[in-house]
C-alpha positions as CSV (number, residue, x, y, z in Angstrom):
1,X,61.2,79.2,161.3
2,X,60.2,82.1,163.4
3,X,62.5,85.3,162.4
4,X,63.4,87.0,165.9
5,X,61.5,90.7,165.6
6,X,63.4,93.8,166.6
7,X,63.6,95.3,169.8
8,X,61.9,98.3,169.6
9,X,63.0,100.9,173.0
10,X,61.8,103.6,174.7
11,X,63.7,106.7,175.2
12,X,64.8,105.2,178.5
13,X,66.4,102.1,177.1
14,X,63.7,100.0,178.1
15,X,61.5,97.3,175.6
16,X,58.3,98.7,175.0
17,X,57.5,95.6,173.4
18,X,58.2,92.2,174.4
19,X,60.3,90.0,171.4
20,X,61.5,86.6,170.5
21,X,64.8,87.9,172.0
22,X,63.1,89.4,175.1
23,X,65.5,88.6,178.4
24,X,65.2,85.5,179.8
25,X,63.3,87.1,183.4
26,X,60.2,88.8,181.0
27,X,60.0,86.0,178.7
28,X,59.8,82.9,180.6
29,X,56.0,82.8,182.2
30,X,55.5,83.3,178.6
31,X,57.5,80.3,177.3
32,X,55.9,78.4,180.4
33,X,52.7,79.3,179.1
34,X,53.1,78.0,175.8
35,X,54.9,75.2,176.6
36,X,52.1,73.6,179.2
37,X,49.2,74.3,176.7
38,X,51.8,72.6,173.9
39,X,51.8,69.8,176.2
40,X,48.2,69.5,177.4
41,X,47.1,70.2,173.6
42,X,49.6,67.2,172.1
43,X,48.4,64.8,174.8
44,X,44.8,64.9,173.4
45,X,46.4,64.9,170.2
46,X,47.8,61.5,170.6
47,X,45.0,60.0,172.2
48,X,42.9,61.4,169.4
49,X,45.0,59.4,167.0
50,X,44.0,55.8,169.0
51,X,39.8,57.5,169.2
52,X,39.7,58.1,165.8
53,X,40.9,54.5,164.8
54,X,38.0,53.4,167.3
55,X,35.5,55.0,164.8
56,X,37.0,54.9,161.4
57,X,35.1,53.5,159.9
58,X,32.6,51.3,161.3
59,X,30.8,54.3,163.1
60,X,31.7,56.9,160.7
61,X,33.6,58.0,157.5
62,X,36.0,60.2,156.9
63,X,33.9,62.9,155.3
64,X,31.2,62.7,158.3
65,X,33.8,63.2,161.0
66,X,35.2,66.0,159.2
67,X,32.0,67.6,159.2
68,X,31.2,66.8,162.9
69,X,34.6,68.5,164.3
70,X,34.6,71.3,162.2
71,X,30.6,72.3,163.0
72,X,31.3,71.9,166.7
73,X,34.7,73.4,166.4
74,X,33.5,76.5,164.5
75,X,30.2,76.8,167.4
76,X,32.7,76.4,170.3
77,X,35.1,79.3,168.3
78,X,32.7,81.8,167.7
79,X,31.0,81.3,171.6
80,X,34.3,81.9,172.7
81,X,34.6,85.1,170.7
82,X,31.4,85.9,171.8
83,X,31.5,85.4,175.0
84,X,35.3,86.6,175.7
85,X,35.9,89.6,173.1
86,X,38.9,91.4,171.9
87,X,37.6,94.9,171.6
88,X,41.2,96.8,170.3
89,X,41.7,94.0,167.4
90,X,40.7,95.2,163.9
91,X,39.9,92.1,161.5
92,X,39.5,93.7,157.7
93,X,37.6,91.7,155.4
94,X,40.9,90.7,154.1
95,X,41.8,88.8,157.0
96,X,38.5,87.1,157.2
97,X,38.7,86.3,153.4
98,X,42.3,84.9,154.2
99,X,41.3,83.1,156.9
100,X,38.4,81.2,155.4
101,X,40.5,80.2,152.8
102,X,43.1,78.5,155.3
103,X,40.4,77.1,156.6
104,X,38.9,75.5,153.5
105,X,42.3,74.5,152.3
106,X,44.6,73.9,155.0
107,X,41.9,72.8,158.0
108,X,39.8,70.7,155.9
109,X,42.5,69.2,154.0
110,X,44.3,68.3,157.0
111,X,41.5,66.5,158.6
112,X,40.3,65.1,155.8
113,X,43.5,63.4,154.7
114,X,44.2,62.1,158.5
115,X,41.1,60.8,158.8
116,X,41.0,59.2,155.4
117,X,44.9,57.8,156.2
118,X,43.5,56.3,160.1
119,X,41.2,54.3,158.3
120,X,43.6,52.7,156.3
121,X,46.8,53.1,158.6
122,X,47.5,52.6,162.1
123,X,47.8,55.5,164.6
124,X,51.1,54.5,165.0
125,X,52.1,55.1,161.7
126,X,50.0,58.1,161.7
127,X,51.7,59.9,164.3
128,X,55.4,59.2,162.7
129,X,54.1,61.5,160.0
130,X,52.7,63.9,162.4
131,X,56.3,64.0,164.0
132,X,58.0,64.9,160.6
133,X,55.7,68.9,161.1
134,X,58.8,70.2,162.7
135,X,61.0,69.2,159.9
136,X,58.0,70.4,157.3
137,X,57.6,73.6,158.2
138,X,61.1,74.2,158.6
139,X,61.3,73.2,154.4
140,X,57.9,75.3,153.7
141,X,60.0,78.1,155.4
142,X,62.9,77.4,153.0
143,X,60.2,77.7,150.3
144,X,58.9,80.8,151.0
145,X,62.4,82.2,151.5
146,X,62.0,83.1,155.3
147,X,65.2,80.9,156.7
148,X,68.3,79.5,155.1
149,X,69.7,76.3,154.6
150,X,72.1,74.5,157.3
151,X,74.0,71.3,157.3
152,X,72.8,70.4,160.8
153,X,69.3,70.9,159.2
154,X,70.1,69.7,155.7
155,X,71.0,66.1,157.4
156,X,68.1,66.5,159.6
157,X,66.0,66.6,156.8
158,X,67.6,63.6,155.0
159,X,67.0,61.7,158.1
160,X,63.1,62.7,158.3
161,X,62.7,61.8,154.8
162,X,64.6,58.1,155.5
163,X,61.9,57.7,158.7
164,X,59.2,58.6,156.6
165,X,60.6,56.1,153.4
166,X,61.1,53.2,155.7
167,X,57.3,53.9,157.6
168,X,56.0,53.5,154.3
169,X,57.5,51.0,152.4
170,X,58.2,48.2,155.1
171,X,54.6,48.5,156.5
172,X,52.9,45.1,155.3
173,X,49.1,44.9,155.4
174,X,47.3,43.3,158.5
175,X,44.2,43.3,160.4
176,X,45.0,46.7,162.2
177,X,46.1,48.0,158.6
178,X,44.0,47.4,155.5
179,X,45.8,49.1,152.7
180,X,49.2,50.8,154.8
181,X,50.8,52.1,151.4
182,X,47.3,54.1,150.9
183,X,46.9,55.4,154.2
184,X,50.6,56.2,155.0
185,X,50.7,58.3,152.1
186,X,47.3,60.7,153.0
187,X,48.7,60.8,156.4
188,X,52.1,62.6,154.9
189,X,49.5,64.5,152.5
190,X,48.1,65.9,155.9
191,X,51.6,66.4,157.5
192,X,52.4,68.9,155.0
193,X,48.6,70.7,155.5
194,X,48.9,71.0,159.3
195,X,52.4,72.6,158.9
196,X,51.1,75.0,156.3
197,X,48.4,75.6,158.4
198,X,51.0,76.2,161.7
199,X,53.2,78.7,159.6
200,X,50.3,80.9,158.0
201,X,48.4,80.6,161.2
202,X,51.5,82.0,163.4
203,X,51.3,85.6,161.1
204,X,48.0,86.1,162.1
205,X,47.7,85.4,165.9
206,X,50.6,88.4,166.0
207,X,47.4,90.5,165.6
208,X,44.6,88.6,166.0
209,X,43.4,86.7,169.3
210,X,42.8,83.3,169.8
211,X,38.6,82.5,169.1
212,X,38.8,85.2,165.8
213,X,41.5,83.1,164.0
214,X,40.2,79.7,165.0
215,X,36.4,80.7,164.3
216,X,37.0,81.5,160.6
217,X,39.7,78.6,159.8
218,X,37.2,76.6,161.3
219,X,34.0,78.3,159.7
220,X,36.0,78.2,156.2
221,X,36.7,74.5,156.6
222,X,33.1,73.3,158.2
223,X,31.9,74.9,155.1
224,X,33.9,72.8,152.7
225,X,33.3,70.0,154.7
226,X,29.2,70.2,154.2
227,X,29.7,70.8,150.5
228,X,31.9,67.6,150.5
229,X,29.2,65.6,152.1
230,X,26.7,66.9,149.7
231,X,28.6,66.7,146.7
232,X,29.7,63.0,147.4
233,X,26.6,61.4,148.7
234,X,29.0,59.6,151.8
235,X,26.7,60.9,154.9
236,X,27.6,57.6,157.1
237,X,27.2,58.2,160.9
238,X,25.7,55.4,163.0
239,X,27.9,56.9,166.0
240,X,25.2,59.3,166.6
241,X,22.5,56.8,167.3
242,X,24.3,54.3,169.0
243,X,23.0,56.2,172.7
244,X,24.5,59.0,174.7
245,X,26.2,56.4,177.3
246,X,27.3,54.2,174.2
247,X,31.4,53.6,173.8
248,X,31.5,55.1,170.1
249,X,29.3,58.4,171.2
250,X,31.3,58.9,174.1
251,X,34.5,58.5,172.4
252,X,33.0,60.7,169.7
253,X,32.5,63.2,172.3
254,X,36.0,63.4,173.2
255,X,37.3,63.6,170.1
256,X,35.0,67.0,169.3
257,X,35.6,68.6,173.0
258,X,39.0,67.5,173.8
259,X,41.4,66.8,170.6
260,X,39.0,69.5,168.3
261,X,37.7,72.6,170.2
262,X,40.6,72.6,173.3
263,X,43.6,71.1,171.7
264,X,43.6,73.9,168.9
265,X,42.4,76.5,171.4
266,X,45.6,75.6,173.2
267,X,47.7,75.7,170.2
268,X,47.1,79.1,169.5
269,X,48.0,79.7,172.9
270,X,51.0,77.9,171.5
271,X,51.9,79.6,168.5
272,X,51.6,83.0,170.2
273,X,54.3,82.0,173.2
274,X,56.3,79.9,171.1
275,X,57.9,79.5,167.6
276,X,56.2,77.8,164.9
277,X,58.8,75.1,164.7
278,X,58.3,75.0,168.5
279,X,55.2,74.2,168.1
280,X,55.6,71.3,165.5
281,X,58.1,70.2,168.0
282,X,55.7,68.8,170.2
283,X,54.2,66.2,167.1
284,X,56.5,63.9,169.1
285,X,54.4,63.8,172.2
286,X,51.4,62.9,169.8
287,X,53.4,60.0,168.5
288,X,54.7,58.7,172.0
289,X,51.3,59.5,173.3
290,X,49.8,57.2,170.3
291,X,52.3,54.4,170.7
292,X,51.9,53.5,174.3
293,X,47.7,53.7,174.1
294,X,47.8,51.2,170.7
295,X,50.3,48.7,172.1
296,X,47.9,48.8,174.8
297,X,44.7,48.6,173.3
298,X,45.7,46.2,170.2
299,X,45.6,48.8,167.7
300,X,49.2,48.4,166.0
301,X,51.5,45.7,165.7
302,X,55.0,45.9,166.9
303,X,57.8,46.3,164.3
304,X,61.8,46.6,164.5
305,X,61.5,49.0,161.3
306,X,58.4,50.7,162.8
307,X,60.8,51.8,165.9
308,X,63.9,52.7,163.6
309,X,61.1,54.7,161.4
310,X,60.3,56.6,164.8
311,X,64.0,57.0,166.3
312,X,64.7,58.6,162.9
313,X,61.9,60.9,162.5
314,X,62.9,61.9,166.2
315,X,66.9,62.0,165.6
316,X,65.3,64.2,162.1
317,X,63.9,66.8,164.6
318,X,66.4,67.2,166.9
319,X,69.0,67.9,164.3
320,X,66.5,70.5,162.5
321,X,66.0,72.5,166.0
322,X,69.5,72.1,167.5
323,X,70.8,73.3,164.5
324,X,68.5,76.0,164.1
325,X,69.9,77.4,167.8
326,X,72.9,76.6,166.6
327,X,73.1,79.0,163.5
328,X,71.5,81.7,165.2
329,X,73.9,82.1,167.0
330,X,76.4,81.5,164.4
331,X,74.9,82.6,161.0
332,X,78.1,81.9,159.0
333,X,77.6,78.2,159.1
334,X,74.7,78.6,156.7
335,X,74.5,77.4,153.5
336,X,73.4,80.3,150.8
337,X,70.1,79.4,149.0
338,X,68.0,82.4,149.2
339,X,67.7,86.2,148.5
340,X,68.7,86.9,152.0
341,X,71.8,85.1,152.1
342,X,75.5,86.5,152.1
């Protein structure tokens, strides 16, 4: 979770900075800020979801579409650091180092293991797991010692993990759905990537702007990308001479414009307004979003324990932000598990 920073004052009494804790008057364009591009950026997310099914994998594989949104993510991230600068940020060669990394483990990995799970899965089924980031980071948090245990949270968590049991184990295999059990389980695999990737991510836009974080996790993980393709052999991409007006190029184009370059440009817009568990909040959207376009377009099958999968994952995420408000503002109804508690 996002620890609120101190308020640092002037000798007048006024913030010279402006806080998680800022008032409510300085902080809410802010919050309004974050909170549309959150939106915006989780509605191409969901549709993503239903354009990635489209293509997977009869006009690409995993490993190709990995490589094609990363290589046009990483060009549109380092035009728009290029063409809009950030003279007074200093980027060592540590961050750089650190941010290639993320970008080779945590970017790649996360795409990799969605795309890998959508051609197995439905985008349904995808998307419940993408709804369990809130609950995710909130237990990489707990790992790293940065927040405390709760019951509210606790329970949350035990509901999450009861959504995410049920998705997986009730899911029979259909013509939407070639091998569920296989592809549910990359698409938790890239659950926990994307939430590792929200929580490191968050440290570094307090510093950093927008296009200098994005270009190098991007750069790190296009780079891991092309040595996967190289190393494997699996280059398979008829979407790219199907013709420019063709449905799969088209879709393909969204996918790399909309859901790749803006969505995560909009993100960090995100993550610099909001808190990281905010943030994975809005995984939700993606898996209401995803729902209503594959009823509609034929891509899932309804299911009784699909919809109890999804109203637990949601109830999950509710309880772990509701009781995260809750115990800031009563820290005594924590439960002690790390260095920091009393």
């Amino acid at each position: 979770m996002a620890s609120t920073e101190s308020n640092n004052t002037d000798k007048t009494g006024k913030s010279a900075n402006l806080p998680n804790d800022a008032s409510a008057s300085s902080f809410k364009p802010n919050r309004l800020k974050g909170n549309v591009s959150m939106f915006i950026a989780k509605t191409f997310s969901g549709l993503n979801e239903n354009a990635l099914k489209y293509l997977l994998p009869s006009w690409m594989n995993a490993f190709t579409g990995v490589a094609l949104r990363l290589g046009f993510g990483s060009i549109f991230f380092w035009i728009l650091g290029w063409v809009k600068p950030d003279k007074n940020e200093r980027v060592t060669n540590r961050d750089r180092f650190l941010l290639l990394l993320t970008g080779v483990i945590a970017v790649f990995g996360y795409m990799y293991t969605l795309l890998i799970g959508l051609t197995y899965t439905t985008p349904i089924s995808s998307s419940i797991f993408i709804a369990l980031q809130a609950t995710v980071v909130y237990i990489i948090c707990l790992i790293l010692r940065t927040d405390r245990l709760s019951w509210g949270r606790f329970i949350g968590i035990l509901l999450g993990i009861g959504g995410a049991l049920i998705c997986i184990l009730t899911q029979k295999t259909s013509d939407v759905a070639s091998d569920p059990l296989l592809g549910n389980m990359y698409c938790l695999a890239s659950t926990f990537l994307f939430s590792a990737y929200l929580v490191i991510e968050k440290k570094f836009l307090k510093r950093l702007s927008n296009a200098t974080v994005s270009k190098y996790t991007f750069s790190g993980g296009a780079i891991m990308a092309i040595i996967a393709v190289l190393c494997s052999g699996k280059w398979f991409a008829p979407v790219l001479t199907s013709g420019v007006i063709s449905t799969p190029f088209l879709v393909l184009a969204f996918v790399l414009i909309f859901p790749t370059s803006l969505s995560y440009l909009l993100t960090d817009i995100g993550l610099k307004n909001l808190p990281a568990t905010v943030v994975a909040l809005y995984a939700n959207w993606i898996l209401i979003v995803a729902a209503i376009v594959s009823y509609a377009l034929g891509q899932d099958h309804f299911s009784w324990w699909q919809i109890l999968s999804i109203i637990l994952i949601i109830g999950s995420v509710i309880l772990v932000e509701s009781a995260e408000a809750k115990d800031n503002a009563n820290p005594s109804t924590k439960i002690s598990v790390s260095p920091h508690s009393k």
